[in-house]
Steps between C-alpha positions, in 0.01 A plus 500: 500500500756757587669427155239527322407870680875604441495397113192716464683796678776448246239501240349796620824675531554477146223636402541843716664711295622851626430826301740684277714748595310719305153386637617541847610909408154529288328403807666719763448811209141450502486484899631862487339599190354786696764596755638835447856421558682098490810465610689108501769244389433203341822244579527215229697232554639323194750262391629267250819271413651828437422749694296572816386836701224702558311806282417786716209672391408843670172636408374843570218726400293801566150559294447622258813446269848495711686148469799354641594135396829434600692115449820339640601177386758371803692222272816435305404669255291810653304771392300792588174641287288778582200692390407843594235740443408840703137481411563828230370437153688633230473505144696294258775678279393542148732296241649684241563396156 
């Protein structure tokens, strides 16, 4: 009996599977769709044959339009991204031909 309940717990095991990365951010987004400020990190652990580490994410924003996306990448072979905006809207330069 107890083999038979811990081969359906390994069954059932399998068949949880976690959300994405991306599912998981989506999610906490939408639970502060209507905050007037967010501030937070997202830590990702990650790792391969190659290389292992973590991407840093820090995420910041103020309504209506200022954004602040910022990304470390603590491995071998590193990295840092970022996105910025101060929430002014300004218009594109005009090519010229």
């Amino acid at each position: 009996m107890i083999a038979n309940f811990l081969a359906l717990a390994v069954t059932m095991a399998g068949a949880i599977q976690e959300p994405t990365p991306s599912a998981k951010i989506g999610a906490m987004l939408a639970k502060y769709n209507s905050a007037r400020t967010l501030t937070g990190t997202i830590i990702k652990t990650e790792g391969n044959s190659q290389e292992s580490g973590r991407l840093l994410t820090e995420v910041q924003y103020e309504r209506p339009a200022k954004l602040y996306i910022r990304q470390i990448r603590e491995t071998v072979s590193g990295g840092v991204w970022t996105v910025t905006s101060d929430g002014k809207h300004r218009k594109a330069p005009s090519s010229t031909s």
